[in-house]
mmCIF file as Biopython writes it, N, C-alpha, C and O atoms, coordinates in Angstrom:
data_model
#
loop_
_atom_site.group_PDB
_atom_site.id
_atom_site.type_symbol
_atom_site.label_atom_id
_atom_site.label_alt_id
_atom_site.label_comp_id
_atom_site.label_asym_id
_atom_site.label_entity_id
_atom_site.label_seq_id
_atom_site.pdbx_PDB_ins_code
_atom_site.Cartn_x
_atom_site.Cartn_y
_atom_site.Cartn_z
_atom_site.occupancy
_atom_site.B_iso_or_equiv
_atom_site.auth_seq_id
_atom_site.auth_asym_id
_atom_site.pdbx_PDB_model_num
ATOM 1   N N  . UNK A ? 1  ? 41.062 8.733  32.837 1.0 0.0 1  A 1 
ATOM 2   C CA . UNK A ? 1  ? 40.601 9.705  31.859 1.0 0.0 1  A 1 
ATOM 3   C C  . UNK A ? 1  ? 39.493 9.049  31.030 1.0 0.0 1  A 1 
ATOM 4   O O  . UNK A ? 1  ? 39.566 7.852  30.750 1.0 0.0 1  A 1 
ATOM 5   N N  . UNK A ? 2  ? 38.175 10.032 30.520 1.0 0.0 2  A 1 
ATOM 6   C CA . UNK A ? 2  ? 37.198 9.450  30.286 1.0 0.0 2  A 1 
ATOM 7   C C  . UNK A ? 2  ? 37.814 9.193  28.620 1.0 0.0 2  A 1 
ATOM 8   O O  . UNK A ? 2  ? 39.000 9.318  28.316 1.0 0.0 2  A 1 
ATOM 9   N N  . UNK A ? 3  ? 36.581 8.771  27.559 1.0 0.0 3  A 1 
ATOM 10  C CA . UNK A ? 3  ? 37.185 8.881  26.689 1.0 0.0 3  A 1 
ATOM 11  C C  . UNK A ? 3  ? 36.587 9.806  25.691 1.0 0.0 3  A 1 
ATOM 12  O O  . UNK A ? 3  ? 36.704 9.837  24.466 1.0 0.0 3  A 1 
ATOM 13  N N  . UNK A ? 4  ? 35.998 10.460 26.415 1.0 0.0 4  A 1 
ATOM 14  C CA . UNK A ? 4  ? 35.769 12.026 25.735 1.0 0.0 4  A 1 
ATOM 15  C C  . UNK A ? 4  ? 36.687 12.894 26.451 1.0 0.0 4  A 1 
ATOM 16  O O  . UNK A ? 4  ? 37.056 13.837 25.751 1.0 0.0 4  A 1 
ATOM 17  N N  . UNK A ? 5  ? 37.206 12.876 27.704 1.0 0.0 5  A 1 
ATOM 18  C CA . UNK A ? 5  ? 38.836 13.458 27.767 1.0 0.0 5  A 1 
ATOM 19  C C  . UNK A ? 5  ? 39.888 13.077 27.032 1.0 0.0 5  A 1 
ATOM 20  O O  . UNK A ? 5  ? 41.025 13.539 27.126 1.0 0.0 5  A 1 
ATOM 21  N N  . UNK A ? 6  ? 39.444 12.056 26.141 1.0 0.0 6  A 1 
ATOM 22  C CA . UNK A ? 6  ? 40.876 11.394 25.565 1.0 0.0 6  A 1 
ATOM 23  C C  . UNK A ? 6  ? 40.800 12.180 24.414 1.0 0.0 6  A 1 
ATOM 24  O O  . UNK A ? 6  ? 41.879 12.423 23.874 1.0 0.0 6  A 1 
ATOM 25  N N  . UNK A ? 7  ? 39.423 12.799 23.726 1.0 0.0 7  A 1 
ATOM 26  C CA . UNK A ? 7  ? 39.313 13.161 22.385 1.0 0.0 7  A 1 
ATOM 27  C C  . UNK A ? 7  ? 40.032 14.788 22.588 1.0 0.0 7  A 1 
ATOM 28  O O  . UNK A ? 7  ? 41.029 15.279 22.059 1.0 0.0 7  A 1 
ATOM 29  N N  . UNK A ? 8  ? 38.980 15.390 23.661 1.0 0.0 8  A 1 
ATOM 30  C CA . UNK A ? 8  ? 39.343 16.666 23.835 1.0 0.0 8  A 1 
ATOM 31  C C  . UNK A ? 8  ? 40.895 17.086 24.034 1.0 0.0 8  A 1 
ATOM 32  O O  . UNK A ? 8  ? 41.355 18.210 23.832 1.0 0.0 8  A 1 
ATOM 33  N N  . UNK A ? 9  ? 41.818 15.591 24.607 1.0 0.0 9  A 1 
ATOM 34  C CA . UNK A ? 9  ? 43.171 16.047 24.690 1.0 0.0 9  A 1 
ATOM 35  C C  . UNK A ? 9  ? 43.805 16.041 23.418 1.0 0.0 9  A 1 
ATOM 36  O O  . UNK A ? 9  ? 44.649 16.820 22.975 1.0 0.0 9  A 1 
ATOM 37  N N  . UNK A ? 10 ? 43.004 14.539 22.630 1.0 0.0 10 A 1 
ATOM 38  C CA . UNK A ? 10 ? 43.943 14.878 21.103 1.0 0.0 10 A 1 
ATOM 39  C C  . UNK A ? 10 ? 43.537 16.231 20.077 1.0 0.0 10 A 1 
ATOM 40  O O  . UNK A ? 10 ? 44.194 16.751 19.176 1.0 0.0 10 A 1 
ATOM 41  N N  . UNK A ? 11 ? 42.189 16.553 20.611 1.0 0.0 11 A 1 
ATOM 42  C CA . UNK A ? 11 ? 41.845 17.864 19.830 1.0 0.0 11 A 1 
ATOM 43  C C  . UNK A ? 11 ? 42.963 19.198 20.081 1.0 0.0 11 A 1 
ATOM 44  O O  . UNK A ? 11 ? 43.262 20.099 19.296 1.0 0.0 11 A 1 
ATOM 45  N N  . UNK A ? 12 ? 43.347 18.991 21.204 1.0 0.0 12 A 1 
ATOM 46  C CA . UNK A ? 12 ? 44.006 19.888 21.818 1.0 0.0 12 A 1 
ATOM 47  C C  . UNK A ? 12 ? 45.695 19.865 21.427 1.0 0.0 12 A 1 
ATOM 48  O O  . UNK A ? 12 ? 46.450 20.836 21.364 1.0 0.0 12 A 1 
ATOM 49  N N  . UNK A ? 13 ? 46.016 18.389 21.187 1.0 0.0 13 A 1 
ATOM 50  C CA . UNK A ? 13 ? 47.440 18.645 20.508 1.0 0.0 13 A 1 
ATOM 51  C C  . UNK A ? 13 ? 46.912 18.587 18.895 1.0 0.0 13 A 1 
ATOM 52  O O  . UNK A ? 13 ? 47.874 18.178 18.245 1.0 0.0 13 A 1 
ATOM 53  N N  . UNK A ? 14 ? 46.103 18.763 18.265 1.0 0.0 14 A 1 
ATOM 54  C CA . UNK A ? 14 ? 46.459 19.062 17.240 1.0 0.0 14 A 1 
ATOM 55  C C  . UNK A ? 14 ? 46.182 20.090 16.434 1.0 0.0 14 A 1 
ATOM 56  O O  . UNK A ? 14 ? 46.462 20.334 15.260 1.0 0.0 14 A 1 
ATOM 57  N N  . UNK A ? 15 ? 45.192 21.019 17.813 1.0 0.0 15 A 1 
ATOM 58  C CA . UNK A ? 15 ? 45.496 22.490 17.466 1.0 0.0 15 A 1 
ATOM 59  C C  . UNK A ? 15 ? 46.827 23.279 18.036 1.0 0.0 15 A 1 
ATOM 60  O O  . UNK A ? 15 ? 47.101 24.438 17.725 1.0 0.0 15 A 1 
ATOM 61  N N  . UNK A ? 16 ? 47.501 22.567 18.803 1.0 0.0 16 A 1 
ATOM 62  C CA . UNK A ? 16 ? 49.138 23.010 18.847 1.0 0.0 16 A 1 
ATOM 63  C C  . UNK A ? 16 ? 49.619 22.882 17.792 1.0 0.0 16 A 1 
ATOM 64  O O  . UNK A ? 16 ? 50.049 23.909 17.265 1.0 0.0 16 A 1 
ATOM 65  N N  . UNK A ? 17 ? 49.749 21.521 17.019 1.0 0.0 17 A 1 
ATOM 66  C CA . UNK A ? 17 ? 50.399 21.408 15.583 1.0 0.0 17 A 1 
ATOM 67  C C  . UNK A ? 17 ? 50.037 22.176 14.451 1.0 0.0 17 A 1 
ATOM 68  O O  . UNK A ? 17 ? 50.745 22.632 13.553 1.0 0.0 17 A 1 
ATOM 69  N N  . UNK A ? 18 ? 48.454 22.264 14.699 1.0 0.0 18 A 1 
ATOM 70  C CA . UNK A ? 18 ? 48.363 23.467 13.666 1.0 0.0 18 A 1 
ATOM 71  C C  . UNK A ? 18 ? 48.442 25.203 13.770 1.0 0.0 18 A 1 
ATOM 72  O O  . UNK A ? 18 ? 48.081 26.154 13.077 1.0 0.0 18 A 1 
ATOM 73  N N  . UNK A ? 19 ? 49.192 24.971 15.165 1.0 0.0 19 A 1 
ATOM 74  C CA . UNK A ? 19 ? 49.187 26.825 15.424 1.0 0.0 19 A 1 
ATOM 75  C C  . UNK A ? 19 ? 50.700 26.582 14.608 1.0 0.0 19 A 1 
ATOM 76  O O  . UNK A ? 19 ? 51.021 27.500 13.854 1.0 0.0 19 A 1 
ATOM 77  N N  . UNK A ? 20 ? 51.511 25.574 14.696 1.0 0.0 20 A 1 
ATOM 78  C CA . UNK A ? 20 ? 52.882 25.936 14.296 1.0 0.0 20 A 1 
ATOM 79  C C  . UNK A ? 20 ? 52.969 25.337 12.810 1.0 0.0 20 A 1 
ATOM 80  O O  . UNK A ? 20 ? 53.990 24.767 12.426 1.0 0.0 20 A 1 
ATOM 81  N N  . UNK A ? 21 ? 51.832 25.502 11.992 1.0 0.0 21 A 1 
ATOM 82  C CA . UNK A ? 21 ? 52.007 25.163 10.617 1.0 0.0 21 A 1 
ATOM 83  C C  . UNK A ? 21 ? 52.020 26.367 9.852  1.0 0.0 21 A 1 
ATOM 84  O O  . UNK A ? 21 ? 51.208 27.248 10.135 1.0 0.0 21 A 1 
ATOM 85  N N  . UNK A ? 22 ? 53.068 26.566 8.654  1.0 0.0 22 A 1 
ATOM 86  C CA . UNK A ? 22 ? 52.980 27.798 7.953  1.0 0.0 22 A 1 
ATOM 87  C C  . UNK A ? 22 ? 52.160 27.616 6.650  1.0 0.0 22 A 1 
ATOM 88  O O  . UNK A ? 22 ? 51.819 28.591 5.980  1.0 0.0 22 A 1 
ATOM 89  N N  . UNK A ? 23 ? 51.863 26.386 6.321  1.0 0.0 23 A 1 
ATOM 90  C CA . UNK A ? 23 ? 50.589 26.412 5.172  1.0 0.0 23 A 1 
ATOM 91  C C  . UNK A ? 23 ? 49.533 26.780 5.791  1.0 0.0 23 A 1 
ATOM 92  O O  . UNK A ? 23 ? 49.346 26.271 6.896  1.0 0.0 23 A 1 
ATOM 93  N N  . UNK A ? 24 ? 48.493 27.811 5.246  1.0 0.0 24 A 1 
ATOM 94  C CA . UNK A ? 24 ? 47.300 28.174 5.537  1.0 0.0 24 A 1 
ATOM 95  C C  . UNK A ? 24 ? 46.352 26.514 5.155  1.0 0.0 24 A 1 
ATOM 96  O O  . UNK A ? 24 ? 45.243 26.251 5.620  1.0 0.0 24 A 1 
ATOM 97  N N  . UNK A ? 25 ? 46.920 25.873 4.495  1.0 0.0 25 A 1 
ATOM 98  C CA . UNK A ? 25 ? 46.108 24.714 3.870  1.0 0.0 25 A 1 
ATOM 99  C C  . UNK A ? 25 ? 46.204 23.603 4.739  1.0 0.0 25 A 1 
ATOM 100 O O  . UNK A ? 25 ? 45.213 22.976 5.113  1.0 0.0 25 A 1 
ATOM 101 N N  . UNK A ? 26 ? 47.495 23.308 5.111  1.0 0.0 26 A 1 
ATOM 102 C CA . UNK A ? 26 ? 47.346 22.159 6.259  1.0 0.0 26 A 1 
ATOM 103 C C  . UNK A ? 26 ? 46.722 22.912 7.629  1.0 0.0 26 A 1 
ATOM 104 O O  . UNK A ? 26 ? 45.776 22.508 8.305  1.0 0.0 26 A 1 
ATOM 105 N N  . UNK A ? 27 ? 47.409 23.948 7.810  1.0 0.0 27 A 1 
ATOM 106 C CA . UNK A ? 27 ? 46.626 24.671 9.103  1.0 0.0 27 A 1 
ATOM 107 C C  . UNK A ? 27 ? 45.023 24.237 8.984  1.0 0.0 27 A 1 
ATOM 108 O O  . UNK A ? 27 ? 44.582 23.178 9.433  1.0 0.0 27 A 1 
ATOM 109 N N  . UNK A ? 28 ? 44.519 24.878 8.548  1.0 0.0 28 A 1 
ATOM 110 C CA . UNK A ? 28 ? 42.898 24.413 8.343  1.0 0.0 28 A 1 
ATOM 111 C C  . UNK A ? 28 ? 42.848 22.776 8.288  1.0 0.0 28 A 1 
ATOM 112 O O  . UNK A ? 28 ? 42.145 22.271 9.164  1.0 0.0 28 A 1 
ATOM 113 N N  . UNK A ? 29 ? 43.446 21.948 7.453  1.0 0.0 29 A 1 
ATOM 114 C CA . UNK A ? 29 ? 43.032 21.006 7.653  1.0 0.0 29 A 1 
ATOM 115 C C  . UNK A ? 29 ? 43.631 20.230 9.192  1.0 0.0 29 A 1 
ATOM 116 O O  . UNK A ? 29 ? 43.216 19.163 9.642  1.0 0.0 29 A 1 
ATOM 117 N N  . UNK A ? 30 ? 44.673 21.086 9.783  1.0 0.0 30 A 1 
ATOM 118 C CA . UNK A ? 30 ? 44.722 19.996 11.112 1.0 0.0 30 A 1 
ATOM 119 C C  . UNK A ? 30 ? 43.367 20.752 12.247 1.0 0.0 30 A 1 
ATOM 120 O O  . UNK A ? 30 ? 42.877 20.068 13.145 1.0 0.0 30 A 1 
ATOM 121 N N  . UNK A ? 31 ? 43.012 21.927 12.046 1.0 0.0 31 A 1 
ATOM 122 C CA . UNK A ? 31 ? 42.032 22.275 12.607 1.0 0.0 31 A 1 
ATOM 123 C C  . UNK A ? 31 ? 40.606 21.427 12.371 1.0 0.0 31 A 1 
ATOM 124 O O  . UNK A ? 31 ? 39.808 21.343 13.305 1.0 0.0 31 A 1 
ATOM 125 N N  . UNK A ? 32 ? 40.324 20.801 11.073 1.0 0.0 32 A 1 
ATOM 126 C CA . UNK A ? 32 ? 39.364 20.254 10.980 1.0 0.0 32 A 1 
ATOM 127 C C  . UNK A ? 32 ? 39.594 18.732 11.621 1.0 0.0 32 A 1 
ATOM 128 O O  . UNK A ? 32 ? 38.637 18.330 12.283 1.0 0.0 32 A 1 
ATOM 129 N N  . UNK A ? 33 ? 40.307 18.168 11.553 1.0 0.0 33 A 1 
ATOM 130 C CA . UNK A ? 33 ? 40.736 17.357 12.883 1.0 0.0 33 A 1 
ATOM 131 C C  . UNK A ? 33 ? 40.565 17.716 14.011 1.0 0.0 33 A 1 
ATOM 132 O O  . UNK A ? 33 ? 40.250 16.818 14.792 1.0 0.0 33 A 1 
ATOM 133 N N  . UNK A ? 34 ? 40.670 18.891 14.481 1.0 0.0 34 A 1 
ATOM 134 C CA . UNK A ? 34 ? 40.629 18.895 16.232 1.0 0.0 34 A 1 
ATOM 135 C C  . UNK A ? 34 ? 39.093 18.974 16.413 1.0 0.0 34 A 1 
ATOM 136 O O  . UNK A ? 34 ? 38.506 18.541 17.405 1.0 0.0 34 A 1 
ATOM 137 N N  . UNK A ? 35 ? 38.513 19.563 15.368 1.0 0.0 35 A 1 
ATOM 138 C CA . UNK A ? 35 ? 37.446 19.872 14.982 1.0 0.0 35 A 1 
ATOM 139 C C  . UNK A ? 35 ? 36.106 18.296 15.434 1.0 0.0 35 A 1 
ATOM 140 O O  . UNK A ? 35 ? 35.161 18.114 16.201 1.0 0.0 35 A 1 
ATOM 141 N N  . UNK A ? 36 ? 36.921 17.467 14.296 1.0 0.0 36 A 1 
ATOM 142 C CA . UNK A ? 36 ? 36.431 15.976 14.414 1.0 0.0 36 A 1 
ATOM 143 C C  . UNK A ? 36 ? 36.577 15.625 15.796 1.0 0.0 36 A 1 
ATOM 144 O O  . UNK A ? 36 ? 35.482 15.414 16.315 1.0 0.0 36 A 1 
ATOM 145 N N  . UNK A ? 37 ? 37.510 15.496 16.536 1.0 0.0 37 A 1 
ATOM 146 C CA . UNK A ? 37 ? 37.756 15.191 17.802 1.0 0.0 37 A 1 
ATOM 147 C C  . UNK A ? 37 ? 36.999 15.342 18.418 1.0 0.0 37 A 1 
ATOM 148 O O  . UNK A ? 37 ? 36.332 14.398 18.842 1.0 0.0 37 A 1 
ATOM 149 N N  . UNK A ? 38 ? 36.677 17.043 18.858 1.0 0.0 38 A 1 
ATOM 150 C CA . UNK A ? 38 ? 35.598 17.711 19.494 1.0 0.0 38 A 1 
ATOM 151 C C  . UNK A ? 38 ? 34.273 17.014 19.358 1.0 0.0 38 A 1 
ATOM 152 O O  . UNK A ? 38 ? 33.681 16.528 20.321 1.0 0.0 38 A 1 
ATOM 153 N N  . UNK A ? 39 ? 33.859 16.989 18.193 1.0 0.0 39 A 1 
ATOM 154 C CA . UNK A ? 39 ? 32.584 16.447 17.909 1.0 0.0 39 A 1 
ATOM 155 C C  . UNK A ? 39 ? 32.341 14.908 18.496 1.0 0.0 39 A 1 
ATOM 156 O O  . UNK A ? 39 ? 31.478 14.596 19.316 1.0 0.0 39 A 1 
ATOM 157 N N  . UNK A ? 40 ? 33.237 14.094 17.924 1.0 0.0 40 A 1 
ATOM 158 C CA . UNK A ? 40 ? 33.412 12.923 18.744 1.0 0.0 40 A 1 
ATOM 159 C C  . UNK A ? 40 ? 33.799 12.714 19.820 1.0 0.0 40 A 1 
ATOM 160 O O  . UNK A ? 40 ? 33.990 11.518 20.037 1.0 0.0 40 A 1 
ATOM 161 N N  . UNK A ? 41 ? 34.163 13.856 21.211 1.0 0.0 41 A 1 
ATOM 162 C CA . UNK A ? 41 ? 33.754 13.958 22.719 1.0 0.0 41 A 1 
ATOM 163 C C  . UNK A ? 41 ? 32.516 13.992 22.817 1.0 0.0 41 A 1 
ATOM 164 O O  . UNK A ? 41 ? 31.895 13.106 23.403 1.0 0.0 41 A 1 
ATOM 165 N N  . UNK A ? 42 ? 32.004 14.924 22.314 1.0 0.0 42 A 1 
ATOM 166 C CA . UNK A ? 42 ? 30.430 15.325 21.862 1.0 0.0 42 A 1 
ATOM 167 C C  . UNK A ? 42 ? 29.516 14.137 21.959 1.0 0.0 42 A 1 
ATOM 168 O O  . UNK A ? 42 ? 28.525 13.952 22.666 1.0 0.0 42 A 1 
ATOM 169 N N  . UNK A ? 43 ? 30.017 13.499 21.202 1.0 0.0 43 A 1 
ATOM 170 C CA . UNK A ? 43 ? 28.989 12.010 20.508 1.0 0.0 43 A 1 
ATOM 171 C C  . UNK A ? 43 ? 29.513 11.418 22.239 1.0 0.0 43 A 1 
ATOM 172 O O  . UNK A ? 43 ? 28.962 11.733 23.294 1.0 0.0 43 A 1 
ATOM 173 N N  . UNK A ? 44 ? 30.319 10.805 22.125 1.0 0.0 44 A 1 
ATOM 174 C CA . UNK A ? 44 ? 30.867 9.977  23.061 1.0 0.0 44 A 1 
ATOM 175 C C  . UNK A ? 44 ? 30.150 10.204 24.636 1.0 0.0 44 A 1 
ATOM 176 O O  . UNK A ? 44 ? 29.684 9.315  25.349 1.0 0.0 44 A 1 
ATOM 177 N N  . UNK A ? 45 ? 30.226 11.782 24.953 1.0 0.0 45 A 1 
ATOM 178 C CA . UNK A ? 45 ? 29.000 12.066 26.120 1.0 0.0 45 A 1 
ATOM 179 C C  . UNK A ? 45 ? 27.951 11.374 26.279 1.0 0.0 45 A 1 
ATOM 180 O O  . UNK A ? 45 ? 27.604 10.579 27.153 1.0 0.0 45 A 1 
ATOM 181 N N  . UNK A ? 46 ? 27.293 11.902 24.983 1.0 0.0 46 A 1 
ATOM 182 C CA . UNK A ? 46 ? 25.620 11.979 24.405 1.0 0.0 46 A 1 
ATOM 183 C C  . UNK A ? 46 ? 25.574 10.401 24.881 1.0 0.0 46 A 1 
ATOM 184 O O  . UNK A ? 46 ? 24.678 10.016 25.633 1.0 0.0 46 A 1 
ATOM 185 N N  . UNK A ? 47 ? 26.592 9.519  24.396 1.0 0.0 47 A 1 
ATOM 186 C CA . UNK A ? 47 ? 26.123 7.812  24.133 1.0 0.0 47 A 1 
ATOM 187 C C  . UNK A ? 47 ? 26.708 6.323  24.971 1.0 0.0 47 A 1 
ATOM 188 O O  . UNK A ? 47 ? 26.721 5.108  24.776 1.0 0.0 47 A 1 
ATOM 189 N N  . UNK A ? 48 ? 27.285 7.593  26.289 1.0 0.0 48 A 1 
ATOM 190 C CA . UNK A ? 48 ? 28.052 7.095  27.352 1.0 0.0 48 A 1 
ATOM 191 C C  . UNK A ? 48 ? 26.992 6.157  28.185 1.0 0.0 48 A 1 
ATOM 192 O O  . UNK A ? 48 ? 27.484 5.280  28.894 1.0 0.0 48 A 1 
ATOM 193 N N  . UNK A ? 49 ? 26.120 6.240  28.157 1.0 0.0 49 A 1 
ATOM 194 C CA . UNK A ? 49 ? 25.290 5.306  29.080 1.0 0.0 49 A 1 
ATOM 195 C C  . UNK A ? 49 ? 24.820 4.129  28.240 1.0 0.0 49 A 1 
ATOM 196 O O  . UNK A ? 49 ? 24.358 3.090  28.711 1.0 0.0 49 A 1 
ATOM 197 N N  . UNK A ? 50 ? 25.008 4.433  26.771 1.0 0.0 50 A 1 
ATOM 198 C CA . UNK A ? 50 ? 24.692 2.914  25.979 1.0 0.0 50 A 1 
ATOM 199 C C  . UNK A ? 50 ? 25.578 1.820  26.064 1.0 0.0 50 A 1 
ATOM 200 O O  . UNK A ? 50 ? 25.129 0.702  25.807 1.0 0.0 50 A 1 
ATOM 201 N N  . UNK A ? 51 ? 26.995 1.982  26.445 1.0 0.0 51 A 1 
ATOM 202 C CA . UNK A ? 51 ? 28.254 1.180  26.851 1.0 0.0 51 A 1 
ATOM 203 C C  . UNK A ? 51 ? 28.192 0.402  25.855 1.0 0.0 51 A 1 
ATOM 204 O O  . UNK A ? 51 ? 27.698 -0.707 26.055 1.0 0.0 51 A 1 
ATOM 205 N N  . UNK A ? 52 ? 28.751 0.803  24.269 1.0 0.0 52 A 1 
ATOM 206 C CA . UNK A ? 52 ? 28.558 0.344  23.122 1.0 0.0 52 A 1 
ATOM 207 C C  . UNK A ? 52 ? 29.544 -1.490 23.836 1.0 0.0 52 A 1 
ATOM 208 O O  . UNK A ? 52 ? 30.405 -1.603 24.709 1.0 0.0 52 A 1 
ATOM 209 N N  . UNK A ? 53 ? 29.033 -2.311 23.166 1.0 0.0 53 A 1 
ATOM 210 C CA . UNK A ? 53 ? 29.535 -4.070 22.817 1.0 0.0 53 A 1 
ATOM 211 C C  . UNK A ? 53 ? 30.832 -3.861 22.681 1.0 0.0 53 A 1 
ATOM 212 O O  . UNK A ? 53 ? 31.785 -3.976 23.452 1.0 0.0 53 A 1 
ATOM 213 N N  . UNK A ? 54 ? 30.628 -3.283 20.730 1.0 0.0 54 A 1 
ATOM 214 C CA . UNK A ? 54 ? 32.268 -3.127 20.239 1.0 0.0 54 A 1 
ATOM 215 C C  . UNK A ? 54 ? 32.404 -1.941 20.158 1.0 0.0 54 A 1 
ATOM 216 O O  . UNK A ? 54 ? 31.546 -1.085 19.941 1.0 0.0 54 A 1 
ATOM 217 N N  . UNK A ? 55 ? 33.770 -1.806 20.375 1.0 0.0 55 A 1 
ATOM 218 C CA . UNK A ? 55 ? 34.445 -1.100 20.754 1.0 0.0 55 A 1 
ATOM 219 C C  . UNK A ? 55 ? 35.670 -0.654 19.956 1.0 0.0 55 A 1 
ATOM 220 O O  . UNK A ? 55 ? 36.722 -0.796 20.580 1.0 0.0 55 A 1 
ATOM 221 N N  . UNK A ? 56 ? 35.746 -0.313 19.123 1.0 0.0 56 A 1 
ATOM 222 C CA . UNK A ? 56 ? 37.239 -0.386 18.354 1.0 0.0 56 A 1 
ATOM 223 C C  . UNK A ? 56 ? 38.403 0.298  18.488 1.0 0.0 56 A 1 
ATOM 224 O O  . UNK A ? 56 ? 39.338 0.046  17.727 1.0 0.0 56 A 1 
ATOM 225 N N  . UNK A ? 57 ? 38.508 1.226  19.437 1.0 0.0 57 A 1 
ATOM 226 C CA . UNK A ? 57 ? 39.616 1.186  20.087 1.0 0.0 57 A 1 
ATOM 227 C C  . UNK A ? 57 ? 39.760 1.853  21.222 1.0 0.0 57 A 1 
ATOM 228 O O  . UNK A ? 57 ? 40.219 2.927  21.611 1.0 0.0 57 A 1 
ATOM 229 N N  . UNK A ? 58 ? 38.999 0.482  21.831 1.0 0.0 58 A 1 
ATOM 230 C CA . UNK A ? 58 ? 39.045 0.203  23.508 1.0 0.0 58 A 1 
ATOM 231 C C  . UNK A ? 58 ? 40.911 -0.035 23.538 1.0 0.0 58 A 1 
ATOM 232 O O  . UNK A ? 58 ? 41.608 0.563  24.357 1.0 0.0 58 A 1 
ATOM 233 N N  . UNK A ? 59 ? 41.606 -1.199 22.284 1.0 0.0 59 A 1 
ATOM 234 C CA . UNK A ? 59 ? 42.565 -1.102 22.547 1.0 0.0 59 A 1 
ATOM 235 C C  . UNK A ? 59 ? 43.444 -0.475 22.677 1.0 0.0 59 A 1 
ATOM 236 O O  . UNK A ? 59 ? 44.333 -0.611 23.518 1.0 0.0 59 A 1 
ATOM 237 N N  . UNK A ? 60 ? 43.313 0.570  21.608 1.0 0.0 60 A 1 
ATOM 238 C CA . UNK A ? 60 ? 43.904 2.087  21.403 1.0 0.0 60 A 1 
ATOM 239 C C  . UNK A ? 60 ? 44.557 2.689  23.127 1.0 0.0 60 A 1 
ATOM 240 O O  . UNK A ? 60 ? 45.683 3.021  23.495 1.0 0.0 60 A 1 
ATOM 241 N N  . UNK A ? 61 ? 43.268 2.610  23.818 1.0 0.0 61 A 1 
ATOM 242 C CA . UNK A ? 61 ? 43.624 3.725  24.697 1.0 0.0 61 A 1 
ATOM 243 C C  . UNK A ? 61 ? 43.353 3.356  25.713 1.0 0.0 61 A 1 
ATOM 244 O O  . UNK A ? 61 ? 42.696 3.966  26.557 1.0 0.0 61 A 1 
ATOM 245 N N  . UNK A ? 62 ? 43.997 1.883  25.829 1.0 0.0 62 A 1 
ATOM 246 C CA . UNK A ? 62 ? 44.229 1.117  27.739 1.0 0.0 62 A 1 
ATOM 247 C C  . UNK A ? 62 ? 43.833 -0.385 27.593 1.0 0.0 62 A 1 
ATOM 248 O O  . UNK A ? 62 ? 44.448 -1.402 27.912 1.0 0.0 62 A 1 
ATOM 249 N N  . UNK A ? 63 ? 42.823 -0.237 27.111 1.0 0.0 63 A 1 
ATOM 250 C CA . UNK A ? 63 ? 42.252 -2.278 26.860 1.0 0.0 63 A 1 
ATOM 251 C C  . UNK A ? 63 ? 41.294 -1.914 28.061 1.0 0.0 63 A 1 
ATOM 252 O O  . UNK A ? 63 ? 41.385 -2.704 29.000 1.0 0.0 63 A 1 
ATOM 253 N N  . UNK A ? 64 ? 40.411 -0.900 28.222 1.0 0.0 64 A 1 
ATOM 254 C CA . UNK A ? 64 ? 39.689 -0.978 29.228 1.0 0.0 64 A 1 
ATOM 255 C C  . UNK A ? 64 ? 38.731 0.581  29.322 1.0 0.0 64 A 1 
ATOM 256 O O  . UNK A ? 64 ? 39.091 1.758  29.278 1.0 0.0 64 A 1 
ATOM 257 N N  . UNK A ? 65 ? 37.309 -0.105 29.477 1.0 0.0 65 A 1 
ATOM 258 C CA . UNK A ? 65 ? 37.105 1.741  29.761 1.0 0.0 65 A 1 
ATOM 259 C C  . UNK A ? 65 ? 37.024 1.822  31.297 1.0 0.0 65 A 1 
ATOM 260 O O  . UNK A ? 65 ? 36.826 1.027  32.216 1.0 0.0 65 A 1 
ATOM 261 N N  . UNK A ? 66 ? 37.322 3.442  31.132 1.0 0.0 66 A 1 
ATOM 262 C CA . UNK A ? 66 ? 37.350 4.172  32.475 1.0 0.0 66 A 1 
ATOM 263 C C  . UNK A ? 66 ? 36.450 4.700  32.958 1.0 0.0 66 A 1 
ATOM 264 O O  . UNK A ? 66 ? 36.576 5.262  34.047 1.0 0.0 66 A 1 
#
């Protein structure tokens, strides 16, 4: 999985969490999270051929890109 699939999947559980929130206030704010996510697949596309040095969490999500 790339790691703009990794964003789009966490965007994706955390518009599940916010379909099952009954505050209108956290609702919106976990949407603006999935929100962030999205955008940062976005970026992550755009800057996939620069194969950034550091990396900060290469460890996060394997110790390796894919």
């Amino acid at each position: 999985m790339t790691r703009a699939e990794e964003y789009r999947h966490l965007a994706e559980s955390v518009r599940a969490r916010a379909s099952r929130e009954d505050s209108p206030l956290l609702r919106a704010e976990w949407e603006n999270l999935a929100e962030s996510y999205i955008r940062l697949a976005e970026q992550t596309e755009e800057n996939d051929p620069l194969d950034p040095i550091h990396d900060p969490i290469l460890g996060i999500l394997g110790g390796k890109r894919h």
